[in-house]
C-alpha positions in Angstrom: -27.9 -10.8 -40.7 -26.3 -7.6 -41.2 -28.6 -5.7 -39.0 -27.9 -8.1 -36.5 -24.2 -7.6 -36.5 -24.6 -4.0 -36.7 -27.0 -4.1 -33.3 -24.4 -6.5 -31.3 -21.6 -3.9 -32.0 -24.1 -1.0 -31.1 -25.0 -2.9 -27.8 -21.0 -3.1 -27.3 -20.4 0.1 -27.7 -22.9 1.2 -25.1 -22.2 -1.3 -22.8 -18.1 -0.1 -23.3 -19.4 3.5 -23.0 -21.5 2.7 -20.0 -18.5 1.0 -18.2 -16.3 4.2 -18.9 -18.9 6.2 -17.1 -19.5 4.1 -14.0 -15.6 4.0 -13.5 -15.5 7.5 -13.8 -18.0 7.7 -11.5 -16.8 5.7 -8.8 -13.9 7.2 -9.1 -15.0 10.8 -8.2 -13.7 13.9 -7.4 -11.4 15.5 -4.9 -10.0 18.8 -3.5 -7.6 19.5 -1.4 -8.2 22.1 1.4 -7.7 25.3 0.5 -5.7 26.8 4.0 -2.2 24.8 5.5 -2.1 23.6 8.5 -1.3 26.2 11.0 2.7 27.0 11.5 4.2 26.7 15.0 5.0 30.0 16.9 6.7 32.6 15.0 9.9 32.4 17.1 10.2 28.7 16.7 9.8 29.3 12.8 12.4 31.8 13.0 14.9 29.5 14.5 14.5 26.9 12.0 15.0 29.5 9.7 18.3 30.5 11.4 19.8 27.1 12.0 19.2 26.3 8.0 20.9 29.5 7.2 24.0 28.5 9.1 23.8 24.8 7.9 24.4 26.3 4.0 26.9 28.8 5.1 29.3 25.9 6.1 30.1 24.5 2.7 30.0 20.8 2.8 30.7 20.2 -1.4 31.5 16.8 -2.1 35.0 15.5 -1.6 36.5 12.0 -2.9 37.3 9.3 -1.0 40.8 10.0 0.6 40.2 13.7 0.4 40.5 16.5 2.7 37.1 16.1 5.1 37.9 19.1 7.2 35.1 21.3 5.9 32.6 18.0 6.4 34.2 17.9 10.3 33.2 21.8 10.8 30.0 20.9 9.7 29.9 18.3 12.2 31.2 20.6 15.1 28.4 22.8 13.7 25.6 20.1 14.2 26.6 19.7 17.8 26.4 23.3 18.1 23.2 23.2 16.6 21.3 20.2 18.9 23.0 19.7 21.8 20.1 17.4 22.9 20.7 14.8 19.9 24.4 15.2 20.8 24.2 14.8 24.7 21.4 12.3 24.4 21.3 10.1 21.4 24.1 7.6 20.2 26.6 9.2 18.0 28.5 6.6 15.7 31.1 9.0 12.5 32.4 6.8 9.6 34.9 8.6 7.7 32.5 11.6 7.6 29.2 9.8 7.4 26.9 10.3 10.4 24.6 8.1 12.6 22.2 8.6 15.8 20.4 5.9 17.7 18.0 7.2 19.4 17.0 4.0 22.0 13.1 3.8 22.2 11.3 2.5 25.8 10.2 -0.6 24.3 6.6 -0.6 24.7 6.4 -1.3 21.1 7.7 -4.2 18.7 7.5 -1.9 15.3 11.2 -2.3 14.1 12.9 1.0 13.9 12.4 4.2 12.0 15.5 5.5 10.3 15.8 9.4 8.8 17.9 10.0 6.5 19.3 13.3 4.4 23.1 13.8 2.7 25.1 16.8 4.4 27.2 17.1 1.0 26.0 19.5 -2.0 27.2 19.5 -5.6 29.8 23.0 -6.7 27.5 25.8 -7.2 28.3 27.3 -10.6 26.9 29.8 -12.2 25.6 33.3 -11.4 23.7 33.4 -8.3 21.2 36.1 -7.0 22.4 35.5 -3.8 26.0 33.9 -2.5 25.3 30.3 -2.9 27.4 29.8 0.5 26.4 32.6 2.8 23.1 31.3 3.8 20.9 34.6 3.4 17.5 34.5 4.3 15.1 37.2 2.5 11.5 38.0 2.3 11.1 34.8 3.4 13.4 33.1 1.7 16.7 31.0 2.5 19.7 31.4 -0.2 22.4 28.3 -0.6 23.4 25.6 -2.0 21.9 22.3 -0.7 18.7 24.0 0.5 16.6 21.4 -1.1 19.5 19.0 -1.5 19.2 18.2 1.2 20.4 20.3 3.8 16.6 21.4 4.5 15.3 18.2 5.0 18.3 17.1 7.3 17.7 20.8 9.6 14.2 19.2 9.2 14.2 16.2 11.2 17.4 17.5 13.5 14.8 20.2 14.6 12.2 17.9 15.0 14.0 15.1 17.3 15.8 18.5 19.1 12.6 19.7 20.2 11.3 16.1 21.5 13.9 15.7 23.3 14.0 18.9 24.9 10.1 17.8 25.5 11.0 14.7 27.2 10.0 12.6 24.7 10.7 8.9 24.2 9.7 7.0 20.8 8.4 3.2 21.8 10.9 1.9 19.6 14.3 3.0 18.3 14.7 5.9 15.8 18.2 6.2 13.5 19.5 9.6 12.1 21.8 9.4 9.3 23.5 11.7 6.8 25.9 10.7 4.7 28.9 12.7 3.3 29.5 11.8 -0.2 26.1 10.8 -1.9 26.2 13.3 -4.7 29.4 10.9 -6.0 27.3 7.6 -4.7 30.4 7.4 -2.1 31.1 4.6 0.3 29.1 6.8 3.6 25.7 5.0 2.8 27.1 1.5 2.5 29.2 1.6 5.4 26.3 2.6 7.4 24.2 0.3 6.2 27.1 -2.6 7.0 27.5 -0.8 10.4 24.0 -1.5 11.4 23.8 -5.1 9.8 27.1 -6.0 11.8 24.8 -5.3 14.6 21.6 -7.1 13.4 19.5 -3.8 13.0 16.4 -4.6 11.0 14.8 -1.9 9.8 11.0 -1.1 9.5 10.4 2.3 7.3 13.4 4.4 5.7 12.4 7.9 4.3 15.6 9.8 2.5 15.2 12.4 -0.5 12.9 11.5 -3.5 9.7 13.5 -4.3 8.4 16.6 -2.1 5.4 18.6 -1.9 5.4 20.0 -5.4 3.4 22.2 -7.4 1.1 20.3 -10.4 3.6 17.6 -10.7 1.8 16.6 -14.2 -0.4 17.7 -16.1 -3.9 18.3 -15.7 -3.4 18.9 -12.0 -4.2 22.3 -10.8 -3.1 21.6 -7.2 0.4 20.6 -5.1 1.2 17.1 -4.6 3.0 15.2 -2.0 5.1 12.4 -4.7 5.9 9.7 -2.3 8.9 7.3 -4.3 8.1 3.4 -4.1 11.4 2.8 -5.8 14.6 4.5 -8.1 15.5 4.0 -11.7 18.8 2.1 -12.1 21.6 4.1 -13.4 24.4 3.3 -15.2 27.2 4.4 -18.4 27.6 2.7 -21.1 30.6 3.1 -23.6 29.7 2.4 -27.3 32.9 2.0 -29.8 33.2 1.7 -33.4 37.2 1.1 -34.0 38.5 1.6 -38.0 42.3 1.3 -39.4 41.9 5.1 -40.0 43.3 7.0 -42.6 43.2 10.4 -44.6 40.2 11.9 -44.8 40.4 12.8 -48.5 39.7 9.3 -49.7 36.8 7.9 -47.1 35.6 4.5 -47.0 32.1 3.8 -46.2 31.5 2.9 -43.1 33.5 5.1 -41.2 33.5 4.6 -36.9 31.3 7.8 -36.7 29.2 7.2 -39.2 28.5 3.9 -37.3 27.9 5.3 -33.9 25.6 7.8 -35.5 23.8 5.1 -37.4 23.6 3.3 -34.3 22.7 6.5 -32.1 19.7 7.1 -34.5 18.4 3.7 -34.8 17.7 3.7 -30.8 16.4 7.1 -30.9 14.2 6.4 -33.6 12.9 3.1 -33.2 13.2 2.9 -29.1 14.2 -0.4 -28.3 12.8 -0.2 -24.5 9.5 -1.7 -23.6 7.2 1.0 -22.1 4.7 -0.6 -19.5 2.6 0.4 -16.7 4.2 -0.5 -13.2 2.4 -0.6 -10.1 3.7 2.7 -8.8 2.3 4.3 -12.0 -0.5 2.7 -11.8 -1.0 3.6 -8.0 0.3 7.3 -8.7 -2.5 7.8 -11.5 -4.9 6.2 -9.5 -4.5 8.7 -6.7 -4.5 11.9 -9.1 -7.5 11.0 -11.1 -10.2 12.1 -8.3 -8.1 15.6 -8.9 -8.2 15.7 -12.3 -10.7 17.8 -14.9 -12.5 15.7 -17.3 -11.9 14.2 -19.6 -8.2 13.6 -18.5 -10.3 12.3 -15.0 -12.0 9.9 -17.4 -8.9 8.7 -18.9 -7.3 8.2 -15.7 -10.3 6.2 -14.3 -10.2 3.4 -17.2 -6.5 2.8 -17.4 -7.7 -1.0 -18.7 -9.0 1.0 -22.0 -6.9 3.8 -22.2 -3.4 2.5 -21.4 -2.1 2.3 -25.2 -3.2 5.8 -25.9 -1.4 6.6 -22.7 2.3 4.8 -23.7 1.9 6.7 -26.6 0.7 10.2 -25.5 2.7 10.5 -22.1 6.3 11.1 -23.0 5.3 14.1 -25.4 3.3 15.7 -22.8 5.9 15.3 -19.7 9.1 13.8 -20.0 9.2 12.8 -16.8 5.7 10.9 -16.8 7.1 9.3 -19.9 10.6 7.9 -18.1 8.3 6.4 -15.2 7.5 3.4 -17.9 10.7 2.8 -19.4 14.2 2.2 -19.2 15.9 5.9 -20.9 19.0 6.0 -22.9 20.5 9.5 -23.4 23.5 9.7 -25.4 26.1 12.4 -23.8 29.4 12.5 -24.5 31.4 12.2 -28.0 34.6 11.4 -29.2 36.8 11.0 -32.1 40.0 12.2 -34.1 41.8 14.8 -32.8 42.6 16.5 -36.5 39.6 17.6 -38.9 41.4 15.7 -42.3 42.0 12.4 -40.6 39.9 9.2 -39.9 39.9 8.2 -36.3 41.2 4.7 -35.4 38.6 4.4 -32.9 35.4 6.5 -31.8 32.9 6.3 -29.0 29.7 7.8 -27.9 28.9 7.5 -24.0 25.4 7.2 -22.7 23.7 7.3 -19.0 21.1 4.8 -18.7 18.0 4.5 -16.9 16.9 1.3 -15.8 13.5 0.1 -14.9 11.7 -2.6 -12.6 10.2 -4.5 -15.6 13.4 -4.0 -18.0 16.7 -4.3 -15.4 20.3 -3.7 -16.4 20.9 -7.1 -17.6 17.9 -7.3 -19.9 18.8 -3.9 -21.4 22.6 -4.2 -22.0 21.5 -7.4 -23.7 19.3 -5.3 -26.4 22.3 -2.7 -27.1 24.7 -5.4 -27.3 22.4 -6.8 -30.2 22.2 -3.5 -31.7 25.8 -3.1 -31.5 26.3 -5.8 -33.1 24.5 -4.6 -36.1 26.5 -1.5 -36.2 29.7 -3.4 -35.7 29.9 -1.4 -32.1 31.3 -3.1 -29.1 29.1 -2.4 -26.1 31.1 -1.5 -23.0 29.5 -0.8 -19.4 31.5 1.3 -17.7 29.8 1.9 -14.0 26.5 1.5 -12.9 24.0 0.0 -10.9 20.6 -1.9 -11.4 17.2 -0.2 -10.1 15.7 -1.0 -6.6 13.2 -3.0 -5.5 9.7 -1.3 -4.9 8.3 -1.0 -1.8 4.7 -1.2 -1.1 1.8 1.3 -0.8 0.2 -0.6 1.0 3.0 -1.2 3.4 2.5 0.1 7.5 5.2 2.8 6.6 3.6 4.1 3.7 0.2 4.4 5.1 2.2 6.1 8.1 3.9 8.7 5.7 0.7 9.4 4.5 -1.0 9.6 7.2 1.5 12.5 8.4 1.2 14.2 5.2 -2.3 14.8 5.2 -2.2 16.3 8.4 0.7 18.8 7.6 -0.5 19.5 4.3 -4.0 19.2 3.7 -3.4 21.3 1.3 -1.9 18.9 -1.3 -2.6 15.0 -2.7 -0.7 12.6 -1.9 0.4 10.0 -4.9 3.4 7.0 -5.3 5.8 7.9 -7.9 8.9 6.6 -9.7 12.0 8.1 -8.7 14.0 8.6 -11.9 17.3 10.0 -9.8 19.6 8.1 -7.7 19.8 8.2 -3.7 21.8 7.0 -1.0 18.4 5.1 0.4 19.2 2.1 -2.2 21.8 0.8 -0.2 19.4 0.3 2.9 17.5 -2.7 1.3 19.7 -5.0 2.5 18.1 -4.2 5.6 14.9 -2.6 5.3 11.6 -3.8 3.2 9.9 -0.4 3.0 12.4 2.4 1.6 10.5 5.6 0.8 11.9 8.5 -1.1 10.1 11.5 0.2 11.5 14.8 1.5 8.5 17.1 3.4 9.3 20.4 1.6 6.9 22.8 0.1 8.6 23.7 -3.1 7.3 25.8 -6.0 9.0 25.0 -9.8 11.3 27.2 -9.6 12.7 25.7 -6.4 12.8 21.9 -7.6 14.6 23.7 -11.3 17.0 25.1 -9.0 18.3 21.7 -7.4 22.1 21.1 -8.8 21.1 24.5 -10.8 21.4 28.1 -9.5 19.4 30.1 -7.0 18.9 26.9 -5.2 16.1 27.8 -2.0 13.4 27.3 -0.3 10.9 29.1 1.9 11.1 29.8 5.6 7.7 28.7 6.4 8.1 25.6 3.9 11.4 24.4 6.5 9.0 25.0 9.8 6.1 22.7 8.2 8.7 20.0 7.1 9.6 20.3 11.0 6.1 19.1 11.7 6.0 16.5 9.2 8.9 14.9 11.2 7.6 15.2 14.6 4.3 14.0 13.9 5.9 10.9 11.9 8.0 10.0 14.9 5.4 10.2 17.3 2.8 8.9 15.3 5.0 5.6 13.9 
């Protein structure tokens, strides 16, 4: 009987071992090309180049609602210096610093409309900079400034783009929407009251693209290639107070249980025992699905049997790449502190502050229902201050996906192409209230050092990487 046993698990085995194979297998393996496409005529490169350079010269950081928006309305007189086509030609609609185009297609098709979108505003540049962060400089084929990435190069992007169809005659068969918005680093009121502007006027929306992944170098590891990270969705964001409140007292004759003590009790008890489901979404399932073919074995093999290999994966991801590892959970990162203001005396109340990271399959109100439980047990009230829930998740199957795609194969054969999570936040949230397929993808080439320097220092990004984002736009217009 026992050899009997011990042949059935045997046969198991093999036929588990046999199934890994065959999946591997059909799976099989990819490259990517190893030349770009070709670049458009030096001159026209060099142009881009220049207009970029002039776009980060004009500073354009963030101002509050009610604020002085003079430096936004250079920006805008620079813009119309920039593309007098778009100017003369398209629709031009300004809410309190926010800009829209409509660009009014012929009509020969019933695809709902195409909107681009990019932010004009950029975060303070601190630090010490190689280069001024505001002068624009271009060297050894480089442009200097702040917002280069964010998102200034994506916006001179797809202005160049519709500039040079234009000047070509060219007329999309349905509408096309520019925006930019003038606040989103502070999630300001310019997205929103776009996105009300066009549902005053029954605009329904077919494919939004605004910031989100790019064309990056070995996003994760194992991949020894660049990857275009197309965003299905965006992590909810949110703070969240945590308060432990005392009578005080001197601190020469402490009682147990002190409101620090309790915050850090609390503060280690969700770092140790992680109180956030971790799953596999679709858009991680889609995005290692796509990378596998490009993987070395045996991570290639891992990837290929995700039905075997998942709970070595939940396990395994976070310590090997922290952003792999927020893509299946909602995060919690406690980052602010506060307490008495004298060293010899107990505070009457303390709080810790934390940023949260929601996720599709555990939302805001699922999560501030576990912390509120563990507050309990800490005797912590549980305070949300500000925040927002995560989006829905568009489809990679969707027409506007496939269109992306499509276009970024052509412009960079040179790099996969994958859905991803988006763990920031971006203005292109507010446009599901009229729009089913919101993508988070900006067409820029950019190296690590480039997508470190985003709200960091030495923000750039290459001349020829500007001229090939360029072409991703004007082959996605004409080819949606």
């Amino acid at each position: 009987m026992g050899w009997i046993i011990l042949w059935a698990v045997l046969g198991l085995l093999l036929l588990l071992i046999a199934a890994v194979l065959v999946n591997t297998l059909r799976v099989g393996t990819k490259s990517v090309s190893p030349q770009g496409a070709p670049l458009p005529p030096g001159e026209r490169v060099e142009h881009y180049a220049e207009t970029l350079s002039r776009m980060l010269a004009q500073e354009t950081v963030t101002v509050a609602p009610g604020g002085d928006l003079s430096k936004i309305y250079a920006f805008h007189r620079l813009l119309e210096e920039l593309y007098p086509n778009i100017h003369r030609q398209l629709e031009r609609v300004e809410l309190d610093g926010a800009l829209l185009f409509h660009w009014k297609g012929s009509g020969r098709s019933d695809r709902l409309p195409l909107l681009l979108m990019s932010h004009m505003d950029v975060v303070p540049a601190e630090g010490a900079w190689s280069h001024p962060p505001f002068a624009g400089e271009i060297e050894k084929g480089i442009i200097w400034g702040r917002g280069a990435v964010d998102t200034k190069g994506s916006l001179c992007g797809f202005m160049n783009a519709v500039e040079e169809l234009l000047a070509e005659g060219y007329v999309p068969p349905q509408d096309i929407y520019l925006a930019s918005s003038c606040n989103e680093e502070i999630n300001g009121p310019g997205a929103p009251a776009t996105v009300d502007y066009l549902a005053a006027r029954g605009v329904k929306l077919g494919l939004v693209l605004d910031e989100g992944g790019a064309v990056a170098d070995s996003p994760l590891p194992g991949l020894d290639c660049k990857f275009a990270m197309i965003g299905l969705m965006e992590k909810g964001n949110a703070q969240v107070k945590f308060v432990a409140k005392s009578k005080g007292g001197h601190a020469s004759t402490p009682p147990k249980g002190t409101p620090l003590a309790r915050l850090a009790g609390m503060v280690n008890y969700i770092e140790k025992k992680n109180p956030f489901s971790v799953q596999f979404t679709p858009p991680v399932e889609g995005m290692f699905r796509e990378m596998a073919p490009y993987m070395s074995m045996p991570l290639r093999l891992v990837l290929a049997n995700l039905w075997l290999f998942k709970p070595l994966l939940k396990s395994a991801l976070p310590k090997f790449s922290a952003q792999a590892g927020a893509m299946l959970q909602t995060t919690c990162a406690f980052t602010m502190a506060s307490g008495s203001e004298a060293a010899n005396v107990i505070p009457q109340e303390a709080s810790i502050t934390a940023n949260l990271r929601f996720m599709s399959h555990e939302r805001k109100e699922a999560t501030m229902q576990k912390l509120c439980a563990i507050g309990k047990r800490f005797d912590v009230e549980v305070q949300l201050v500000s925040g927002w829930d995560c989006s829905g998740v568009s489809s990679a199957d969707s027409y506007g996906y496939q269109a992306v795609k499509a276009c970024v194969q052509k412009t960079f054969p040179e790099a996969g192409v994958a859905p991803y999570i988006m763990l920031q936040g971006s203005d292109s949230r507010h446009y599901e209230k009229i729009c089913d397929c919101v993508l988070r993808f900006a067409p820029l080439s950019i190296d690590k050092q480039q997508l470190g320097s985003i709200h960091g220092v030495d923000e750039n990004l290459g001349v020829e990487a500007l001229a090939k984002a360029v072409c991703f736009y004007k082959e996605l217009v004409q080819r949606y």
